[in-house]
C-alpha distance (Angstrom), angle and dihedral (degrees) to the residues before:
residue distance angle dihedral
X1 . . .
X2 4.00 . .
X3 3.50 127.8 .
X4 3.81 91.2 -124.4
X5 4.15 126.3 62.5
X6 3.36 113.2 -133.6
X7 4.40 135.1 142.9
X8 3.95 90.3 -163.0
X9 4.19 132.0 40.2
X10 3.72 81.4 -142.9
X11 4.15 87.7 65.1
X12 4.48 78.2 64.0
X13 3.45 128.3 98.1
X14 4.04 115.6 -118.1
X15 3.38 128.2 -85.1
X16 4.03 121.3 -111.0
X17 3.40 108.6 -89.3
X18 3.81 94.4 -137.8
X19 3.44 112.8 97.9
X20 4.01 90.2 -142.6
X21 4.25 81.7 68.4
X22 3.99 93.9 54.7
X23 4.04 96.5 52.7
X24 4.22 94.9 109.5
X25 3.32 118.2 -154.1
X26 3.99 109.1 -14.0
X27 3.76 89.5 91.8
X28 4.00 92.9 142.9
X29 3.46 95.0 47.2
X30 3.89 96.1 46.3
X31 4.21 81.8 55.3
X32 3.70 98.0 54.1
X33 4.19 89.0 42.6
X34 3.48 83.8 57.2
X35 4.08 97.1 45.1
X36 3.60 82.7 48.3
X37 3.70 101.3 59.5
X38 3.92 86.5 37.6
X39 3.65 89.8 61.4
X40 3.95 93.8 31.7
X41 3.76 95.9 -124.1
X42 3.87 118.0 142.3
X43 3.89 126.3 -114.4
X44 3.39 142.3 178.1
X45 3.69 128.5 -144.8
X46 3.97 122.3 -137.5
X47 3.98 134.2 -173.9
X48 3.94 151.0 94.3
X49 3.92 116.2 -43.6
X50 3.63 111.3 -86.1
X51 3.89 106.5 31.5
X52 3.33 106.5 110.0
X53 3.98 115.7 -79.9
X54 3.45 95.5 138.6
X55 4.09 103.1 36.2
X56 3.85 82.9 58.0
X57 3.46 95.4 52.9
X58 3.95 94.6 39.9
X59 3.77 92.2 50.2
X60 4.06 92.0 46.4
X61 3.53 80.0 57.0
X62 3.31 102.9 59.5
X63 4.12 98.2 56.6
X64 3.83 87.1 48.9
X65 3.80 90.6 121.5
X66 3.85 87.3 60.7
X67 3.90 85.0 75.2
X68 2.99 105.9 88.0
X69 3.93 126.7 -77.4
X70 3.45 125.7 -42.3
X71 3.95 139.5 -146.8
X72 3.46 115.5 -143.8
X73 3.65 121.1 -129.4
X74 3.92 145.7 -162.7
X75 4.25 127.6 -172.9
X76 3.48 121.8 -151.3
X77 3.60 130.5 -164.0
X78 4.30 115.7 -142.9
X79 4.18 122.8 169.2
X80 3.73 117.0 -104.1
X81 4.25 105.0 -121.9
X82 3.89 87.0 -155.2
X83 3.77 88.9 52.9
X84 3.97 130.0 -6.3
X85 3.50 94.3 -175.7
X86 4.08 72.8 72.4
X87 3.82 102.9 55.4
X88 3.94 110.0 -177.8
X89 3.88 119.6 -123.0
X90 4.23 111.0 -159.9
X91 3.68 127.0 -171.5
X92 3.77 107.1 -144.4
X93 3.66 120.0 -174.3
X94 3.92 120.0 -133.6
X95 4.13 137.3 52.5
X96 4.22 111.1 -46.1
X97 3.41 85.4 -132.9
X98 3.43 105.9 51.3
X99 4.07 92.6 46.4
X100 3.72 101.0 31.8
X101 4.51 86.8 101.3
X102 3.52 82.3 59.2
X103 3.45 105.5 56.7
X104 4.09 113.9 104.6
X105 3.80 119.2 -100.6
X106 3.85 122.3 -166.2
X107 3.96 103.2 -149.6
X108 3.90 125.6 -174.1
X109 3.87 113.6 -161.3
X110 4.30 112.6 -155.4
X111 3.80 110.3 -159.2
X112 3.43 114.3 -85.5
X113 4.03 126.7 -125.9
X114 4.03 85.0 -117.2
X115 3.98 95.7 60.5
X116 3.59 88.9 39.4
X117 3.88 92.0 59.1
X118 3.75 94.7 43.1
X119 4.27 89.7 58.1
X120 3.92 86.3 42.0
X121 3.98 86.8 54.3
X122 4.12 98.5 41.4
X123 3.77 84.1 50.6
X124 3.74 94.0 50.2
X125 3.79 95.2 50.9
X126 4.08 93.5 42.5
X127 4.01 86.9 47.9
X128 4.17 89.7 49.6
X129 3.72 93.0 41.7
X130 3.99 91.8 56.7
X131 3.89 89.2 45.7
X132 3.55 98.1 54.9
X133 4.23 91.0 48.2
X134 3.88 86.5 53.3
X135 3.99 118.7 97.6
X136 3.65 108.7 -112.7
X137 4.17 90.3 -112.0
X138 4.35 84.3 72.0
X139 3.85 100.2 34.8
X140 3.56 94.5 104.1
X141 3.57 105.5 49.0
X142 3.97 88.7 36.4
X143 3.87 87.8 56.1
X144 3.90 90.9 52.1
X145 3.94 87.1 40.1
X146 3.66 90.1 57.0
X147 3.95 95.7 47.7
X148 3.14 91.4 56.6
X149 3.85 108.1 45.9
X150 4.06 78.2 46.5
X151 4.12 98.9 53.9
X152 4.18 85.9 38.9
X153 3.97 88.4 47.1
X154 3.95 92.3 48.3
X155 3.82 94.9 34.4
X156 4.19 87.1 54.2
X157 3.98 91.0 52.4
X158 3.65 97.3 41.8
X159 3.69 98.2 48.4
X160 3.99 89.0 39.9
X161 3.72 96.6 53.7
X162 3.64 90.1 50.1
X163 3.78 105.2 40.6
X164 4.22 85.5 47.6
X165 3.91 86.3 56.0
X166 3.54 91.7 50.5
X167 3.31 104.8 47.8
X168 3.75 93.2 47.8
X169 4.21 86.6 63.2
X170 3.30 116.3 -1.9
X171 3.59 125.2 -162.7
X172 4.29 92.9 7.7
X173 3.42 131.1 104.6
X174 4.09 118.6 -149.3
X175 3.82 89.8 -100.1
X176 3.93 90.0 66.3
X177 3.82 85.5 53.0
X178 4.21 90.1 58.2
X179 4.01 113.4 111.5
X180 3.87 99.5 -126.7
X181 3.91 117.6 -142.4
X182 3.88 112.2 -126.0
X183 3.88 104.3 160.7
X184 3.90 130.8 27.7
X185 4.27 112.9 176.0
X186 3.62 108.0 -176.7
X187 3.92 91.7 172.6
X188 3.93 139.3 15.3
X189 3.66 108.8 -54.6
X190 3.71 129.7 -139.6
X191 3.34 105.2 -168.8
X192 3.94 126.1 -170.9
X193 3.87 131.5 -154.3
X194 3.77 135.0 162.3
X195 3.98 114.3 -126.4
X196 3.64 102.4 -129.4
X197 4.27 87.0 60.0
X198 3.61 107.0 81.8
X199 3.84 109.5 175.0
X200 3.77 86.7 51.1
X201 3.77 93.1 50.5
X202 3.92 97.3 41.5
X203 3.69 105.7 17.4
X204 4.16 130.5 -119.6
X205 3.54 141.6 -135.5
X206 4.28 104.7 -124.3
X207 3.49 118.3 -128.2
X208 3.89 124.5 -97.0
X209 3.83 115.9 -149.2
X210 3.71 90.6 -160.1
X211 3.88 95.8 58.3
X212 4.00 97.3 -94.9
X213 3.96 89.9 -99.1
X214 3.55 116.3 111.6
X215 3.05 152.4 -114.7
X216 3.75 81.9 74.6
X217 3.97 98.6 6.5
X218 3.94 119.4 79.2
X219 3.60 111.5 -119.7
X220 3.61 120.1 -104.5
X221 3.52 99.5 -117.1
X222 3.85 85.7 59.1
X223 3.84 91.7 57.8
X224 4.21 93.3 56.0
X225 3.70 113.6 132.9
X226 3.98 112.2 -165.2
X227 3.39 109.6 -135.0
X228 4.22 121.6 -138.9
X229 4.06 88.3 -113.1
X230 3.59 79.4 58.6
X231 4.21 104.0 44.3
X232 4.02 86.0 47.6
X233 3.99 90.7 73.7
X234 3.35 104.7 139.9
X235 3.72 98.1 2.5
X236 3.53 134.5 58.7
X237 3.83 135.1 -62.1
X238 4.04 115.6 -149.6
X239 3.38 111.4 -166.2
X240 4.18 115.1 -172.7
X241 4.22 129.1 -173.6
X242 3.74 87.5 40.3
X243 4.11 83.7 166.3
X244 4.02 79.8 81.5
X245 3.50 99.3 49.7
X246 4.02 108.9 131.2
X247 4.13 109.4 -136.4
X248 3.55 84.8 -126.5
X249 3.95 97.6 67.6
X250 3.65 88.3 38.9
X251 3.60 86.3 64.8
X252 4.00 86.5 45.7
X253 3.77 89.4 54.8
X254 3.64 94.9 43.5
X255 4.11 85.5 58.5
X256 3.78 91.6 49.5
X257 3.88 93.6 54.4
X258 4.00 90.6 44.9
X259 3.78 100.5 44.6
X260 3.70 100.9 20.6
X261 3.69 89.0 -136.6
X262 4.06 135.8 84.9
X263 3.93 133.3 -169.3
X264 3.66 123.5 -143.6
X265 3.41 128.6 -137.1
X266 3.69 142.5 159.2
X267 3.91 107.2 -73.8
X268 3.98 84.8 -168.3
X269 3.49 109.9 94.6
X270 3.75 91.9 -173.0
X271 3.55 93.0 48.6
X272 4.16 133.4 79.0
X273 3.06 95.8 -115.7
X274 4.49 95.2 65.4
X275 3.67 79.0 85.8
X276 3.74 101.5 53.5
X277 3.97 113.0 78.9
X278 4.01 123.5 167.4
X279 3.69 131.0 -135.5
X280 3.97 111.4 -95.0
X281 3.77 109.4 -63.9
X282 3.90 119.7 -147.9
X283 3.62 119.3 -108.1
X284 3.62 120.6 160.1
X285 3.65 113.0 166.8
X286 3.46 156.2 127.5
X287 4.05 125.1 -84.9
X288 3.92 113.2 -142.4
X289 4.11 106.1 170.9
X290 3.57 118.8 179.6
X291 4.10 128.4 -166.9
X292 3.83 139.9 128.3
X293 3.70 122.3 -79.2
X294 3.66 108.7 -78.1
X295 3.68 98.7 40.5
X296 3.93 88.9 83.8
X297 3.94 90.8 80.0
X298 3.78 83.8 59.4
X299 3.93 93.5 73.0
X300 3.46 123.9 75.1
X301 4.02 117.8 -103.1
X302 3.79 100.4 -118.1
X303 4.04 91.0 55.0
X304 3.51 86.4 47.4
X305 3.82 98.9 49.5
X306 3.84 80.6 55.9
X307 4.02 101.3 53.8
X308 4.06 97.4 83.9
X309 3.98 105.3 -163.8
X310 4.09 109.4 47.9
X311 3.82 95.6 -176.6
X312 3.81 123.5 -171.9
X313 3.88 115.2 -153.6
X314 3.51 125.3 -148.1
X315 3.71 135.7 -108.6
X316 3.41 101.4 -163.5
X317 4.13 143.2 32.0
X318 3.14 134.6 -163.4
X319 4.08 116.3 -81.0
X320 3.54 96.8 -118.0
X321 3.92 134.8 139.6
X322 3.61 95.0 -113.4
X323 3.80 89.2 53.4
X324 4.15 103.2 39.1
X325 3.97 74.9 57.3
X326 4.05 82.2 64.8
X327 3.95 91.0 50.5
X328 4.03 84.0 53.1
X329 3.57 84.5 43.6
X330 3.56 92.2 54.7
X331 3.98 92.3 42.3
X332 3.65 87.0 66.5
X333 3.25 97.2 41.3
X334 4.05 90.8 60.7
X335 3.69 94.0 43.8
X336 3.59 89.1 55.1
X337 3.89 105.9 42.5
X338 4.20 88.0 36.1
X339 4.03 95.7 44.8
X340 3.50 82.7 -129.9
X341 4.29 121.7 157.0
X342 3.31 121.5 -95.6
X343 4.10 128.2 -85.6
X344 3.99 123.9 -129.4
X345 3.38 120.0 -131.4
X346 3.48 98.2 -105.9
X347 4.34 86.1 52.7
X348 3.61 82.7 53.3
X349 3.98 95.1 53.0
X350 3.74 96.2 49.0
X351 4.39 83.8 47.5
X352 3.72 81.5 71.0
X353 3.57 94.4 35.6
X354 4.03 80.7 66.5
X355 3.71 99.1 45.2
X356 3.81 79.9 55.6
X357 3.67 98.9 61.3
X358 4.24 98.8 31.0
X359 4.02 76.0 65.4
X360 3.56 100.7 47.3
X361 3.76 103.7 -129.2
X362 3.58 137.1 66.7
X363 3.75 95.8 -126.4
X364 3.98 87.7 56.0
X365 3.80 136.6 81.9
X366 3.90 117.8 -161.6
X367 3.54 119.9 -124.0
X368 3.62 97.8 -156.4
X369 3.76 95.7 109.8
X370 3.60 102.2 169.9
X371 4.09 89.6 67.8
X372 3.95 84.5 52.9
X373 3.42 95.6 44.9
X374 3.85 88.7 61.5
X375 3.30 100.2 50.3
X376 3.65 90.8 50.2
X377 3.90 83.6 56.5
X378 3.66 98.2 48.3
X379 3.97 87.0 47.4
X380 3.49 89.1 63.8
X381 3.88 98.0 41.6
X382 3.65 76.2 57.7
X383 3.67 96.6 49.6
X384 3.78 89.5 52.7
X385 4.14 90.7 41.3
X386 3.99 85.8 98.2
X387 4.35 98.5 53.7
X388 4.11 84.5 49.7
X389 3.74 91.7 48.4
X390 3.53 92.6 58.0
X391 4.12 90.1 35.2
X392 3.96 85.9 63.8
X393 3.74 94.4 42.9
X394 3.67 95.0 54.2
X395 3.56 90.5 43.0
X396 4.04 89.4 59.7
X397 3.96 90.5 46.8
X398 3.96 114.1 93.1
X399 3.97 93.2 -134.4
X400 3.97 88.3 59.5
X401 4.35 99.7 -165.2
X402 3.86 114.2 -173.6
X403 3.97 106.0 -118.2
X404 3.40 124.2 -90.0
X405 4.14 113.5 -113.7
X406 3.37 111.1 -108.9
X407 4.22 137.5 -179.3
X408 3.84 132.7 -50.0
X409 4.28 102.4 -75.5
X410 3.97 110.2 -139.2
X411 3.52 132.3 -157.9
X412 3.74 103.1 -109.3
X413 4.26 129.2 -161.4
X414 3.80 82.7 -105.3
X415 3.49 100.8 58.6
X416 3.53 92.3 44.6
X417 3.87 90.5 49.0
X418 3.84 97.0 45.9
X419 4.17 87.5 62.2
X420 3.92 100.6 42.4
X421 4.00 85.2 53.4
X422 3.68 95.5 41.9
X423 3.85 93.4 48.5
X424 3.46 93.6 -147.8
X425 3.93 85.9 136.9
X426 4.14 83.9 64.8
X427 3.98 125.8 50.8
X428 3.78 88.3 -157.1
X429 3.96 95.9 48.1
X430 3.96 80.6 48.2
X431 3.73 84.1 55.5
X432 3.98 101.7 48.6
X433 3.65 93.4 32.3
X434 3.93 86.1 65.9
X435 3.67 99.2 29.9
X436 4.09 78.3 67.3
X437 3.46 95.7 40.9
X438 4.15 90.3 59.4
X439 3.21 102.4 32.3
X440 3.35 101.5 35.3
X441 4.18 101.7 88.1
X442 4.24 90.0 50.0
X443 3.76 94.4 58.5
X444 3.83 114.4 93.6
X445 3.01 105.7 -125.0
X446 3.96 126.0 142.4
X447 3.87 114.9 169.1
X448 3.56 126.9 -157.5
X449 4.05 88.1 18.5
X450 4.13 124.8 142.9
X451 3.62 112.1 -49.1
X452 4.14 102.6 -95.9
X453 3.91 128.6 -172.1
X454 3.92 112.6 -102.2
X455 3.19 102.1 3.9
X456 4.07 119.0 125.8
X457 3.83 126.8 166.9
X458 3.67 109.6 -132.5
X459 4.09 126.1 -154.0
X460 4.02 120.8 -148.7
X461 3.82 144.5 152.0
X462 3.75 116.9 -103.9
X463 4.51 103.0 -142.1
X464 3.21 118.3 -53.9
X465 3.72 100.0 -44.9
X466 3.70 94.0 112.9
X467 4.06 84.1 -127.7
X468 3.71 119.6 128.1
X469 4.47 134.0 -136.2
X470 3.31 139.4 -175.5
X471 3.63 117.4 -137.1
X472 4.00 122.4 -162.0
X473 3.92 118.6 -118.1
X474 3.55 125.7 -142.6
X475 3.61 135.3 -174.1
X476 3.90 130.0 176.6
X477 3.66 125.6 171.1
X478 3.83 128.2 -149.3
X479 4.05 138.2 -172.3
X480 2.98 109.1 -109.0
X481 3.96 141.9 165.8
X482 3.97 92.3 -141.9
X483 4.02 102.1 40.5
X484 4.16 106.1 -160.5
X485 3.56 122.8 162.6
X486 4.05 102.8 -126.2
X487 3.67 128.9 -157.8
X488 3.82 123.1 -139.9
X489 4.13 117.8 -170.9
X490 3.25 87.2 7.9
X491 4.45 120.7 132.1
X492 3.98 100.9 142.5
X493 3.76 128.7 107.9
X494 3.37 98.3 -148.2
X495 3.75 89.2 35.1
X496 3.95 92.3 60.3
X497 3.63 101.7 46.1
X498 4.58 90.2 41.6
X499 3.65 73.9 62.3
X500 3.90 104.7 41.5
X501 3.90 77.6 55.4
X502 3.70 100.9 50.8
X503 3.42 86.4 50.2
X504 3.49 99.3 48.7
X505 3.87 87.2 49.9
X506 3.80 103.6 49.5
X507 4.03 84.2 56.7
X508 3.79 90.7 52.4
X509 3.82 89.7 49.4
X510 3.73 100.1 45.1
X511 4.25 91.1 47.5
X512 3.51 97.4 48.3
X513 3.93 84.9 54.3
X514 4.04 92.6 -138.8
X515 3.17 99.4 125.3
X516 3.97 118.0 124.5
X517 4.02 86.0 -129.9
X518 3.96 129.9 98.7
X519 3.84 99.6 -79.2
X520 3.73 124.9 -124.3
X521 3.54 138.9 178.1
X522 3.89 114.3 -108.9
X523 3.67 129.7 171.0
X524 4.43 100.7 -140.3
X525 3.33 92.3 179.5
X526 3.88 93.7 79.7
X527 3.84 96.4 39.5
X528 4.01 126.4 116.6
X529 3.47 108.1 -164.2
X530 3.90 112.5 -157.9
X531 4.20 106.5 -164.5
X532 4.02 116.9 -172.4
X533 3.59 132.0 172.7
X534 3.80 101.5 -142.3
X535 3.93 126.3 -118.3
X536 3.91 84.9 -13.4
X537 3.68 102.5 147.4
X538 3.82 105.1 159.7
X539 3.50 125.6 80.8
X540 4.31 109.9 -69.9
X541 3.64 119.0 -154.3
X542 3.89 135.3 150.9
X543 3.68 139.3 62.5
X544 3.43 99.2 -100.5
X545 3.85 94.6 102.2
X546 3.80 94.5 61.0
X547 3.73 98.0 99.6
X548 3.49 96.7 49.1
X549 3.52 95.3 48.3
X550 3.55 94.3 44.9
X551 3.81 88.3 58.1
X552 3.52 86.6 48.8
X553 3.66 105.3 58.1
X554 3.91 83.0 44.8
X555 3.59 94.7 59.2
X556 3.97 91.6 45.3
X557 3.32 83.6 42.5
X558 3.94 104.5 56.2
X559 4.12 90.3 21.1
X560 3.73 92.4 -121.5
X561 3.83 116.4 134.4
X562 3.48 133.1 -117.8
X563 3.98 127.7 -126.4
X564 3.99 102.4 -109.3
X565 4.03 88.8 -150.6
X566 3.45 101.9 88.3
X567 4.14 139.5 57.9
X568 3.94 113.4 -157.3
X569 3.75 128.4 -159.6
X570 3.88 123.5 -171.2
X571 3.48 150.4 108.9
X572 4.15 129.5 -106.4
X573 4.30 136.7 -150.1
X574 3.84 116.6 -160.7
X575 3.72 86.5 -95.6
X576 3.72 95.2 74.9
X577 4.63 88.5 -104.1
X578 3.84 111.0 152.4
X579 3.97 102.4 -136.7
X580 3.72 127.8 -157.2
X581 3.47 117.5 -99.2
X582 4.43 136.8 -167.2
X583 3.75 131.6 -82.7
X584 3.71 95.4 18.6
X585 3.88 97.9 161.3
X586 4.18 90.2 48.7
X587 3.87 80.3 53.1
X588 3.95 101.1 48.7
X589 3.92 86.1 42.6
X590 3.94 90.3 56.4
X591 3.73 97.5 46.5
X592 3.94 78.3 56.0
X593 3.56 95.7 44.8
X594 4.06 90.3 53.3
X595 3.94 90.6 45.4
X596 3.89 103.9 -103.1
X597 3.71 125.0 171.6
X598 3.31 95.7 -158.2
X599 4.11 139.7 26.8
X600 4.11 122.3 -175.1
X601 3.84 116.9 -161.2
X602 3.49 133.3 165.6
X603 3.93 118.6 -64.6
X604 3.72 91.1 -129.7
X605 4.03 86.7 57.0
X606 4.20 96.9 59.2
X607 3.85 77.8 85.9
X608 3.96 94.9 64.6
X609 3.62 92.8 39.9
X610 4.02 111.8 115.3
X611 3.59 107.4 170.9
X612 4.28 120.9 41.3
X613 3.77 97.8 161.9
X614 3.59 114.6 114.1
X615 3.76 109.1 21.8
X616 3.52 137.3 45.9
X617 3.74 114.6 -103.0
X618 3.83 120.0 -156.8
X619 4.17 121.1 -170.2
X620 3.36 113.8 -156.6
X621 4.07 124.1 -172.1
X622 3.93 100.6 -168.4
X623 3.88 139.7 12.5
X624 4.20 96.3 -93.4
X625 3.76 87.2 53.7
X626 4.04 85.6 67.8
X627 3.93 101.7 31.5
X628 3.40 95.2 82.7
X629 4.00 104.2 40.5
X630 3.82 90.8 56.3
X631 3.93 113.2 34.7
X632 3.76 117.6 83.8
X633 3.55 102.6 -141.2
């Protein structure tokens, strides 16, 4: 199974620390992220939840300093005298620290009580020195002359001083004059920000209950929030859930990569700040997006002609020994980052055994990690499941005793097994799982019954639960004067015309009389052919029905019975070529579930099978390899 022998994880060496070394299996598209941000183009990252978008991005992020050197950078937000409804954002290069005497300060100075007392005094001793040179006829009116040139002198300075102070800034004290720091970078950023949250992705201007004008008000360029298309200067932007992203911060984006520079303003327009909007802030960066596959058509075309690399990730390697080594590597991995206990070999083993059927095929390992990841979790909730038994117990007990420390708890094959086939790891598997379990003992179904004429047991998928059905088959045929085929529990596309063509096929068989079957002579041409899929009440779609309904129609057809042992899944062309089909292992398991002795699939399938124990599996390549295992003739 693994290229190492081992009955513990714990017996393994650690895992790299560097999150670059844990990305499994997305090797080529972790080397052209990182040619991207070498060569500062823009990509975007696309695939099924849970592969890896956002490791690859995180770990890219942390070798950023390999790129090259970079010049640290603060931005600093200072009101505009002309206008301070227009505060001025500046991106100075250098440490805050180390530059923060340097920054300009605009200081006002009101006359102090000191100076005042000094002119007071001058004007006292130039007012006595006149008196006493005055003849003693004029000292009275040369004292009251003197008091009042003095009160008028001191009165015009006083009232100068202050009204010159005031009309330089009115209303604003010097701490509404002090450049605020809102952003320091002292190394290349990575910044992250989810699409649907605006003010974090293109910054605000906070509301001021008191108007934003002071003396009471705070100043605008006080109430500044730097956006994350702003703190990514020089670094890179990663924006995730791009299915959310409004059209009109796409267009915001789109300006950002054009003109390398972005305003803020308030995006409120309730609030004080909507009036408030900055000069053009720097941001030069790189654009990494991440979704899954469709969400691409969500972005407008310009911003996507812009994004350089459009990388697809995969969902699925190749099941080979240097890659179920990755799986183990990624075992580890969780143990280690989660704290979780440690797995036995044979826990490890049926790990891969998963990854096997969340791809579908035996000769494929999925690459969506995250749903492993929580069933490794679960696994060793379970593990621990027996220590909080006992914790609750002794809690109820009236002699409460703290519980004894016992050995090292492992992550067994059993717990492992008990989560994949509960589902609890899956909301839809939750779903199907009991969907079956209630519905299950109403649907009339009896397998391996008397042989009976057009009668087929189906096999198909139910959503995306990854659980599998079997759905009864019926065909009866009528004389008629307007023959139709007509389609009963039927709402799929692809459903409808499978069976327009199994129809049409069946007719083509039976006419041309080449059918390995007792021949007999039948007039199609006034035959209604009525086609339901019994007690199916969910939505049917796919092709995967074709063959047995084909069969079906044949066996109404002809009035031959079919055997009642088997269920058949697989797909049909007008040439009579059984086609693979989906979910084949969900299919095999429910033909076992329901008691089967027999299941037919596809020959191209046997290669995705995993498990054969337990029934008897039959390939077939074309529609005479089936005719004569299931007619009763």
């Amino acid at each position: 199974m693994f290229s190492v022998k081992f009955k513990t994880t714990e017996e393994l060496p650690e895992p790299s620390p560097r999150l670059i070394d844990q990305v499994i299996g997305q090797d080529e598209a972790v080397k052209i992220v990182l040619s991207a941000v070498k060569n500062k183009r823009n990509a975007i990252l696309l695939g099924e939840p849970g592969v890896g978008k956002s490791m690859i991005v995180k770990a890219v992020g942390e070798i950023l300093d390999e790129f090259g050197e970079f010049t640290p950078y603060y931005v600093i937000a200072k009101p505009n005298l002309k206008n301070m409804e227009r505060p001025i954002v500046e991106v100075i290069d250098g440490y805050y620290k180390e530059k923060k005497k340097e920054l300009p300060k605009i200081n006002f100075n009101a006359p102090s009580p000191f100076t005042l007392l000094i002119v007071m005094i001058i004007a006292i001793l130039v007012s006595q020195m006149i008196i006493k040179t005055m003849p003693a006829d004029y000292l009275l009116a040369a004292v009251a002359i003197t008091s009042m040139i003095v009160l008028i002198f001191g009165f015009i300075i006083v009232f100068s001083s202050l009204l010159g102070a005031r009309a330089s800034m009115p209303s604003v004290s010097p701490s509404d004059l002090e450049p605020v720091l809102l952003y320091e970078c002292k190394k290349r950023p990575l910044v992250r920000a989810s699409a649907y949250n605006v003010t974090r992705l293109l910054g605000d201007v906070k509301h001021c209950p008191l108007g934003g004008k002071p003396p009471l008000g705070t100043p605008p360029h006080k109430r500044i929030i730097l956006g994350a298309i702003h703190e990514a200067h020089r670094g890179i932007l990663y924006v995730d859930e791009i299915k959310t992203m409004p059209l009109e911060v796409q267009d915001y984006i789109l300006t950002a990569l054009q003109d390398k520079k972005l305003p803020i303003s308030g995006r409120n327009p309730n609030s004080s700040g909507a009036t408030v909007e900055t000069n053009p802030i720097p941001c030069d960066f790189i654009l990494i997006m991440s979704g899954n596959m469709d969400d691409i058509y969500n972005l407008r075309a310009p911003l996507v002609d812009r994004i350089d690399y459009k990388i697809v990730l995969k969902d699925k390697m190749d099941n080979t020994l240097e890659n179920r080594d990755k799986i183990l590597q990624f075992i580890v991995q969780e143990i280690r980052n989660n704290k979780l206990n440690h797995m036995t070999y044979e826990a490890c083993c049926e790990i891969v055994k998963i990854a096997q059927y969340l791809a579908g095929s035996k000769d494929k390992l999925t690459l969506r990690l995250r749903l492993l990841a929580n069933i490794i979790k679960m696994a060793n909730d379970l593990a621990m499941g027996k220590e909080i038994e006992e914790i609750l117990k002794n809690f109820k007990d009236k002699d409460y005793k703290p519980l004894e420390k016992k050995g090292k708890v492992y992550i067994d094959a059993e717990h492992v097994r008990k989560v994949f086939e509960s589902g609890i790891y899956s909301m839809e598997k939750q779903v199907a799982i009991n969907y079956i379990k209630n519905f299950k003992r109403y649907k009339h179904i009896v397998p391996n019954d008397t042989p009976k004429v057009g009668v087929i047991y189906g096999l198909a998928v139910l959503g995306r639960g990854g659980v599998g059905d079997v759905t009864k088959i019926v065909v009866q045929i009528l004389e008629s004067k307007n023959p139709a085929t007509h389609l009963l529990n039927i709402s799929g596309d692809i459903a409808k015309h499978s069976i327009t063509l199994a129809s049409a096929l069946s007719k083509k068989l039976i006419a041309n009389g080449k059918l390995p079957l007792p021949k007999k002579d039948i007039d199609l041409s006034d035959k209604e052919i009525y086609i339901q899929f019994s007690q199916s009440y969910s939505k049917i779609d796919g092709d995967s029905a074709t063959a047995a309904v084909c069969l079906a129609i044949i066996s109404a057809l002809l009035e031959i019975p079919l055997k009642q042992d088997f269920a058949i899944t697989g797909s049909l062309d007008l040439t009579g070529n059984i086609l693979a089909v989906g979910g084949i292992n969900e299919k095999i398991e429910a033909a076992k579930r329901y008691g089967f002795k027999r299941v037919i699939i596809p020959e191209a399938n046997m290669i995705d099978v995993i498990e054969r124990e337990g029934i008897e599996i039959i390939p077939a390549k074309t529609l005479d390899d089936i005719i004569p295992l299931v007619f009763d003739y």
